[in-house]
Every structure is written in structure tokens, then in C-alpha cells.
C-alpha positions as CSV (number, residue, x, y, z in Angstrom):
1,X,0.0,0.0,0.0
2,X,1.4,3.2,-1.2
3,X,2.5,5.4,2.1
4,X,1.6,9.3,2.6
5,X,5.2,10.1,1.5
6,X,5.1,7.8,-1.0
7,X,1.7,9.7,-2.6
8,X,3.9,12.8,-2.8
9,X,6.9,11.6,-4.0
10,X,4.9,10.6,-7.3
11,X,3.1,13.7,-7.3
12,X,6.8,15.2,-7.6
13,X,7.8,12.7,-10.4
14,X,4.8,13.5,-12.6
15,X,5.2,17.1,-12.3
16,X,9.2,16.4,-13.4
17,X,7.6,14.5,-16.6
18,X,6.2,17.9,-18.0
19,X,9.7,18.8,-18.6
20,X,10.2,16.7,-21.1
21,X,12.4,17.6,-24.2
22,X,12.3,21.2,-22.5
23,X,14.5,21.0,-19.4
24,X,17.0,18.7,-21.1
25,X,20.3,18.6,-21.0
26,X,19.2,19.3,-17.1
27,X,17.4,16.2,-15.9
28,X,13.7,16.4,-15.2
29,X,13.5,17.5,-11.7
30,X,9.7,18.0,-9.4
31,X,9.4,19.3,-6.0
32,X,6.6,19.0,-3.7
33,X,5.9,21.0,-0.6
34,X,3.8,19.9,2.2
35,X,2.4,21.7,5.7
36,X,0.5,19.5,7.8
37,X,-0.7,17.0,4.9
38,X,-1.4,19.3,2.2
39,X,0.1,20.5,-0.7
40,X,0.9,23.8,-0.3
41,X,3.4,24.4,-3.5
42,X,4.7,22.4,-6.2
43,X,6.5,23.2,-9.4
44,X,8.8,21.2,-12.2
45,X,12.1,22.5,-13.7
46,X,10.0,23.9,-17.3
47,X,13.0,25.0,-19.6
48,X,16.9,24.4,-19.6
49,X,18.3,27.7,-18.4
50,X,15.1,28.8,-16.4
51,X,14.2,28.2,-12.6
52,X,14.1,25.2,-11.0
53,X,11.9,23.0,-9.6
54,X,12.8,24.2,-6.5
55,X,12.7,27.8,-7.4
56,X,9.4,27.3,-8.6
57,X,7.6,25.1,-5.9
58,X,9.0,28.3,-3.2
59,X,8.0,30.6,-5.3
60,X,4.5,29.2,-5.2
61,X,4.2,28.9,-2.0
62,X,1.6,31.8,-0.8
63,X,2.5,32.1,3.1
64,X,6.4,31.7,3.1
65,X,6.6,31.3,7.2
66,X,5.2,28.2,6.8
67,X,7.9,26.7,5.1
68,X,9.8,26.1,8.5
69,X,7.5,23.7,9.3
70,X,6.8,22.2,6.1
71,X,8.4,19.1,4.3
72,X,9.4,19.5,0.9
73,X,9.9,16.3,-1.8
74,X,12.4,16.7,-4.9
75,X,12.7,14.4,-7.2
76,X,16.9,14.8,-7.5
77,X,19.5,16.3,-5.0
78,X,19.2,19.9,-5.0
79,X,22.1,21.4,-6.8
80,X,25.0,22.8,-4.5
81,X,26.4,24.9,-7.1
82,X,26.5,27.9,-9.5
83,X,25.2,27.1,-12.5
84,X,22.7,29.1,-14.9
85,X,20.4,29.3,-11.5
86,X,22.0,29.8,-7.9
87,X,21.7,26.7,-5.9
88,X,18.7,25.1,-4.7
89,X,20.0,23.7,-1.6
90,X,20.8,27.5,-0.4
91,X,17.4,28.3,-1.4
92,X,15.7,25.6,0.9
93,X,17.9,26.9,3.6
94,X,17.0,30.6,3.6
95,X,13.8,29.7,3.7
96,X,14.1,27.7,6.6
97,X,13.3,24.1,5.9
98,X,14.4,21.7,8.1
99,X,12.7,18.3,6.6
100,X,14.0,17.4,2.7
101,X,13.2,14.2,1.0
102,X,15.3,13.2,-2.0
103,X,14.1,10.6,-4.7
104,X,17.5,10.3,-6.6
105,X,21.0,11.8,-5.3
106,X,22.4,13.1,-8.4
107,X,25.3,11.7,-10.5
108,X,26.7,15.0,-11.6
109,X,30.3,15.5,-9.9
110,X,29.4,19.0,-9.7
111,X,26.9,17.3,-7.0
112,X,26.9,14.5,-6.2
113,X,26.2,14.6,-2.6
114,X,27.4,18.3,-2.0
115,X,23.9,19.1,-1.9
116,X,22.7,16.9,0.7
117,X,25.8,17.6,2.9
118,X,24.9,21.6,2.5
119,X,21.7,21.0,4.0
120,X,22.4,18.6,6.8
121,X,25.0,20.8,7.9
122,X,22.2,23.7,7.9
123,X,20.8,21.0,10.1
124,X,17.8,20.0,8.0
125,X,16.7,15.9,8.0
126,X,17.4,14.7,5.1
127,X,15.8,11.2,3.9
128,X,17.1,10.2,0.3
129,X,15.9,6.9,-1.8
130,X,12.5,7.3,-1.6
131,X,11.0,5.6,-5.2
132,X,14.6,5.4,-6.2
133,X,13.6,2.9,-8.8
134,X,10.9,5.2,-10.7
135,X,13.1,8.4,-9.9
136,X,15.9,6.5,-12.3
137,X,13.2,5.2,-15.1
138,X,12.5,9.4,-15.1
139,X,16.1,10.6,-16.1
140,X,17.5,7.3,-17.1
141,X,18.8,9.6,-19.9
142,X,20.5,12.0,-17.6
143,X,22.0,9.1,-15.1
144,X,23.3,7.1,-18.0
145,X,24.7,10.1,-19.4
146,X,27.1,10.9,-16.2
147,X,27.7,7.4,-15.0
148,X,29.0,5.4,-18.7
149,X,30.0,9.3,-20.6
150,X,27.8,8.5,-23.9
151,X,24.3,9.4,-24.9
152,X,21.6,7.2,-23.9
153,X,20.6,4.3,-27.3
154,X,17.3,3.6,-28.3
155,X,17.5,1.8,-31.7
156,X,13.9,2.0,-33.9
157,X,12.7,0.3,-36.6
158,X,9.6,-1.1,-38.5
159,X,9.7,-4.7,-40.3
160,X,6.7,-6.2,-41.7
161,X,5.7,-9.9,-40.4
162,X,8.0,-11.7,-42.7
163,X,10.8,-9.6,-41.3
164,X,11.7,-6.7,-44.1
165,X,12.3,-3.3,-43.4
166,X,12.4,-1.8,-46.8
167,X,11.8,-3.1,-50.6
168,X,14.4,-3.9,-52.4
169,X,17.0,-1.8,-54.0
170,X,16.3,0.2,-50.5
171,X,13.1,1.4,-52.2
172,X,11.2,2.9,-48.8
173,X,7.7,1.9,-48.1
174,X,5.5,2.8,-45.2
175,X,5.0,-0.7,-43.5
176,X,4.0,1.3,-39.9
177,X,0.3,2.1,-39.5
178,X,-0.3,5.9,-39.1
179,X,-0.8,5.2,-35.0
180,X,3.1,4.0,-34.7
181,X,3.8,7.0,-36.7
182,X,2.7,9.3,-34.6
183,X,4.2,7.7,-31.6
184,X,7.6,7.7,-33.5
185,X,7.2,11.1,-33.6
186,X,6.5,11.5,-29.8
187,X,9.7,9.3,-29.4
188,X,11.8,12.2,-31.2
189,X,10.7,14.9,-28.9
190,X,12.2,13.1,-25.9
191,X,15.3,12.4,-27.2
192,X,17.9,14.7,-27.8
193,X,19.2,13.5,-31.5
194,X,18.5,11.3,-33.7
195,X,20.3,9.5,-36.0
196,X,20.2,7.6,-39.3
197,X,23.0,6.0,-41.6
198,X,23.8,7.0,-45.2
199,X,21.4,4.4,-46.9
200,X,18.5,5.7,-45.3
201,X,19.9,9.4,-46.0
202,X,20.4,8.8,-49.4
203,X,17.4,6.3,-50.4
204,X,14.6,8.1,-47.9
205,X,15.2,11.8,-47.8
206,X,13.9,11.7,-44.6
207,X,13.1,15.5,-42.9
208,X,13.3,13.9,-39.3
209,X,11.2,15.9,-37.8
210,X,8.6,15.8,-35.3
211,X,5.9,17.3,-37.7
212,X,3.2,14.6,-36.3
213,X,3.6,15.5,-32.3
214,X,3.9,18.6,-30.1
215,X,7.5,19.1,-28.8
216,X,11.0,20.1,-29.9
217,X,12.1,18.6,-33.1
218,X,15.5,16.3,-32.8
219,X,18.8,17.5,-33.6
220,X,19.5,15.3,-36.8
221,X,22.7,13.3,-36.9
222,X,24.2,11.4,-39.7
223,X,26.9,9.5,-41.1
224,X,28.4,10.7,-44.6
225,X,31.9,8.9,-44.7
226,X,32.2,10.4,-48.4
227,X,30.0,13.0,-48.6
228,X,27.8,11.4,-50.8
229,X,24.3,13.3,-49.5
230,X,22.9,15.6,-52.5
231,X,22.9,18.8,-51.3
232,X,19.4,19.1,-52.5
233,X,18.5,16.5,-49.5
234,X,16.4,17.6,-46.7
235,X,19.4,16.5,-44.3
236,X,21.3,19.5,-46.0
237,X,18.6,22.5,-46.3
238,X,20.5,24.4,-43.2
239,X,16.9,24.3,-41.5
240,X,17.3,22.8,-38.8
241,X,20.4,21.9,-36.0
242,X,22.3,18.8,-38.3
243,X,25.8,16.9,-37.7
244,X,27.2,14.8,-40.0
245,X,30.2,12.5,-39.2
246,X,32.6,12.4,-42.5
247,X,35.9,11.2,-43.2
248,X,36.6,14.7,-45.4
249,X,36.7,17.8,-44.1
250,X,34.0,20.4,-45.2
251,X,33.0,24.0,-44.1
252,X,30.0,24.3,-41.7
253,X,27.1,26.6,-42.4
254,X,25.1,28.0,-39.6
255,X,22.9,24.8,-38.2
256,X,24.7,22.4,-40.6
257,X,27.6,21.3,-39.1
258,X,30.5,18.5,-40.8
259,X,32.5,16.5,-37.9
260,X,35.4,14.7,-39.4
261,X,36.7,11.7,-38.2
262,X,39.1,9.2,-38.5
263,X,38.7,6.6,-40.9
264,X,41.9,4.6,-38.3
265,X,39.5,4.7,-35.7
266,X,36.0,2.7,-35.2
267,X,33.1,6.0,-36.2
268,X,31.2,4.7,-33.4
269,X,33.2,5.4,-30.9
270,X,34.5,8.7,-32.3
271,X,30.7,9.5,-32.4
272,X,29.8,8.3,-28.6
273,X,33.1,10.4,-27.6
274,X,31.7,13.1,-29.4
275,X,28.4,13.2,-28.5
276,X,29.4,13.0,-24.7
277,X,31.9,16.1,-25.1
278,X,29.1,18.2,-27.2
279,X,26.4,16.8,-24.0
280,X,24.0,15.0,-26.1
281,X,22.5,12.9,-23.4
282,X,20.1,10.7,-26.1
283,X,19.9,9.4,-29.2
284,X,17.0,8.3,-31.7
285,X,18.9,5.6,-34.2
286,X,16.4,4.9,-36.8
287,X,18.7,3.0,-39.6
288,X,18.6,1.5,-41.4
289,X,19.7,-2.0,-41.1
290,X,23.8,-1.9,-41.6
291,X,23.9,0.9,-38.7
292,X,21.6,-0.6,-36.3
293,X,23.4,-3.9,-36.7
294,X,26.7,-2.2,-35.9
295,X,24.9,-0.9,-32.8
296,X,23.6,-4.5,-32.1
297,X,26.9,-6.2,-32.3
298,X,28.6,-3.5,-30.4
299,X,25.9,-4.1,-27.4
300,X,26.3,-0.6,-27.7
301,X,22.1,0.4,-27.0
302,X,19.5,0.8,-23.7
303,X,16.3,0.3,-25.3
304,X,15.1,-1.6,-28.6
305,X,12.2,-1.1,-30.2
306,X,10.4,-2.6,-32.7
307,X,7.3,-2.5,-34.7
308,X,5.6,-5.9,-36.5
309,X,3.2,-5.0,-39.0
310,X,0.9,-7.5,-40.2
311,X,1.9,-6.6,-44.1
312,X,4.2,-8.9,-46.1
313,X,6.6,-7.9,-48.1
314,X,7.9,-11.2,-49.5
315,X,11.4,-9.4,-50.9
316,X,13.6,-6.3,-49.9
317,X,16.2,-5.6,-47.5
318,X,16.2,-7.3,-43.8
319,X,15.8,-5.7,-40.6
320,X,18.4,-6.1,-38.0
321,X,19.3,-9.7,-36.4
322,X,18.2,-9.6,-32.6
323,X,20.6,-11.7,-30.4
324,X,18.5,-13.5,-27.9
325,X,16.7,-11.3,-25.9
326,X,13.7,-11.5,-23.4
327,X,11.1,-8.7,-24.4
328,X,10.3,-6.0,-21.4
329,X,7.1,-5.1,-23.0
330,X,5.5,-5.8,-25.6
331,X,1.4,-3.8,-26.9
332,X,-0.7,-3.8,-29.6
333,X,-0.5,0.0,-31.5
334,X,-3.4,0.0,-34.3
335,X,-2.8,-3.4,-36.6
336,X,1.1,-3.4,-35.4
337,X,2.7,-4.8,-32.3
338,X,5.7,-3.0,-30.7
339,X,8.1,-4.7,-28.6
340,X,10.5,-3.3,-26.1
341,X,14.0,-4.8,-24.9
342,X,15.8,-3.5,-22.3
343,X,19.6,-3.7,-22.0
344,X,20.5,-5.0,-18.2
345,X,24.3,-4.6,-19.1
């Protein structure tokens, strides 16, 4: 049975879910404060460079001499630092708060405990772990981010029931009904990039975009060993915040930008190393086939996912080969089924 602080810890984690694809790369962070068993702020960190969560859940609070007696619930460790915001924990104590509870104590070396420390030695009670499970599902983004230094994985693709991704020749086809689409879309506003190969560049023209849901649009990543892409491609039109990984060496316009790397070295690597330094904390890969395997084979990913349509194809170009994995979830979206794996590594 769920426990009083238990009901306000969630309330704290689905307010840090509206921050989605806004707050990033800061993690999603909710606060919750309470005076005798009532709510009597609450607020969400809303936009990278704006107030916090703890900031706003103060701020909201209408009679402030009650905050001496109140509890408050945050989602992450307060921040200790100066960053674009002063730091949270000094906020909670000149306000006077004696009672914290923490879901998640937060990776960041910046961090990493120096908030907690600030406040016990203000001599506030501080409790920490409280749905540390949930609080990591949350900003699995953000923790995977600081603790293994490379973006966050989720591979994507679409194969119809006899296991194609694509006619042959690479000729695209829609084998997603229009319900997975608009998911998909969802999917690229809470990531950070995303990513396709040169195949899919060259044979798909793809926008990659989140025309279909309401959130910020990807930045778009690609590999172009050779610089093959048309400049008539929509990867190219300059419209939008784009990357592409070449062996050659090429002039940057202003939201098209070329990163060369080494054809000695293994691109993947160069690209996760990259990726960390420039603090993109997750990627979209949507193929095709050649890159996701590469990915596969590299156990370099956190999340599969993959939709079954019921079409057939009978000919064309194979989806990726799946080691064997267990699914962690698996639902029916329109006529397709998607399935979920999880990497426990």
C-alpha cells in the first residue's frame, strides 16, 4: 500500500515529466511541498536555463513562514552549485526548511552529494531513496549520461511480419500504420538527436522531424563517410540543427555542421566520444539496417524497439538480427505490435 510520502513523492515525479524535451540537458527534476498533509506548493524545472523546480515550488508557495514547518519532496538532489540558476539547496535553507526528502542523489560530480551535505549541515533531515527505482526510469537519460559518458541508445525500426524493413534496392515503403507513426514522432521529442545512416539518408530523404507530435524537433545526426548526400537532401537544407560524421573535411554553415573523423578509428566510438563532449544525453537511431546492426553487435544500445506489421513484403532488405533477448514489454498499437528490450548490461 502506497505510504503518505510515497503519494507525494509521485506527485513530484509526474510534475518532473512535464519537462520533457524542454528541461534537457538538465534532468527532469519536481518538488513538492507539504504543511500538515497538504500540498501547499509544487512546481517542475519547465526549460533548460530557467528556474528550478525548487525555485518554482518556493515561489509558489503563498504564506512563506510556513515553510519552517513544512516538508518539501524533490525528485533529485538539490544542486550545490553555481550554474545558470544559484543553488537550490541555499534556497531551501533561507527559507528555513528543516525536513527534505530526496528521490534520486544526483550523479553530476558538480553534485553528487554536496547538496545533501549543504543542508544537513544547515541541520535540515534529510531522507534520500524514496522511489529510487521510478526516480531512475525518469532521467535514465541523464544518469546514463554521467555514470557510462555516452548518450543514452534507443535503436527503432519497423519490419513487416515476414521480417523486411524496406523493398528492395532500399526502395522505402510505409510498413507502420499511421498510430506507430505518430508515436515515433513522440519518441523524437524526448530524445535529444537522432540518427540515421547514409542508406536511409540517401534512399529516404527523410526530414526527421517531429511534424506529427507537439515538442522540440531532434537535432538530426548522420553518417556521410564520403560526402555522398545531395545537397538538395532535406538533411542538408540548413533548417534545422544537423551533424554529419565524414571522413573529409568540409565547411560548416550556420545549423549544418561537418565533424570529421578518422577513418583509423572505429566511427562509433568517435561518435559516442563526441556526442558526450558536445552533452548530447540521447539518441534516436532509426537505420537502417547496416547501422543498427553495428549498434547491435557493439551491445552498444538501452532500449530496442520494434514494430511488427501485419503486411508482407515477401522481398527487400532485412531488418536487423536480434541476439536472444527477453522482451520488457510488448502492446498492440493499431494493426502493429511494438516490442520493447531492455539492456540489463
Amino acid at each position: 500500500m502506497e505510504t503518505v510520502d510515497e503519494k507525494f513523492m509521485q506527485r513530484a515525479l509526474d510534475l518532473a515529466l512535464l519537462g520533457e524535451g524542454f528541461a534537457r540537458p538538465n534532468p527532469m527534476v519536481g518538488c513538492v511541498v507539504v504543511h500538515d498533509g497538504m500540498i501547499t506548493g509544487e512546481g517542475w524545472h519547465q526549460q533548460y536555463g530557467g528556474p528550478h523546480a525548487e525555485v518554482n515550488a518556493i515561489n509558489s508557495v503563498q504564506d512563506k513562514s510556513l515553510l519552517r514547518q513544512s516538508r518539501v519532496y524533490v525528485t533529485l538532489e538539490p544542486c550545490s552549485h553555481y550554474g545558470k540558476t544559484p543553488p537550490c539547496a541555499d534556497l531551501l535553507i533561507k527559507h528555513g526548511v528543516q525536513d527534505v526528502v530526496i528521490c534520486n542523489t544526483d550523479p553530476n560530480p558538480l553534485v553528487a552529494g554536496k547538496g545533501i551535505q549543504k543542508l544537513k549541515d544547515a541541520g535540515c533531515t534529510v531522507t534520500t531513496g524514496l522511489l529510487e527505482s521510478k526516480g531512475l526510469e525518469v532521467n535514465k537519460r541523464f544518469f546514463k549520461f554521467q555514470t557510462q559518458k555516452r548518450p543514452y541508445l534507443v535503436l527503432k525500426w519497423a519490419e513487416s511480419s515476414d521480417g523486411f524493413i524496406a523493398l528492395p534496392d532500399y526502395q522505402a515503403c510505409q510498413i507502420s500504420g499511421a498510430l506507430s507513426q505518430k508515436l515515433v514522432h513522440k519518441w523524437r521529442t524526448q530524445e535529444q538527436a537522432i540518427l540515421v545512416g547514409t542508406r536511409t539518408a540517401l534512399h529516404d530523404n527523410p526530414t526527421l522531424n517531429a511534424r506529427h507530435w507537439h515538442g522540440p524537433s531532434p537535432l538530426r545526426i548522420t553518417i556521410d563517410k564520403h560526402l555522398q548526400l545531395p545537397a538538395t537532401h532535406h538533411l542538408l537544407d540548413n533548417s534545422h540543427p544537423t551533424w554529419v560524421y565524414t571522413f573529409a573535411q568540409k565547411p560548416s554553415l550556420s545549423q549544418t555542421h561537418f565533424v570529421t573523423v578518422s577513418p583509423e578509428l572505429d566511427v562509433l566510438d568517435q561518435m559516442m566520444q563526441d556526442l558526450y563532449q558536445r552533452q548530447v544525453q540521447s539518441v534516436l537511431v532509426e537505420g537502417g539496417t547496416t547501422l543498427l546492426d553495428s549498434f547491435i553487435q557493439k551491445g552498444l544500445w538501452d532500449e530496442i524497439r520494434v514494430f511488427k506489421s501485419p503486411k508482407r513484403l515477401q522481398s527487400g532488405i532485412k531488418g536487423p538480427q536480434l541476439p536472444n533477448l527477453v522482451a520488457t514489454y510488448k502492446e498492440k498499437i493499431g494493426e502493429d505490435t511494438l516490442t520493447i528490450y531492455r539492456n540489463q548490461f
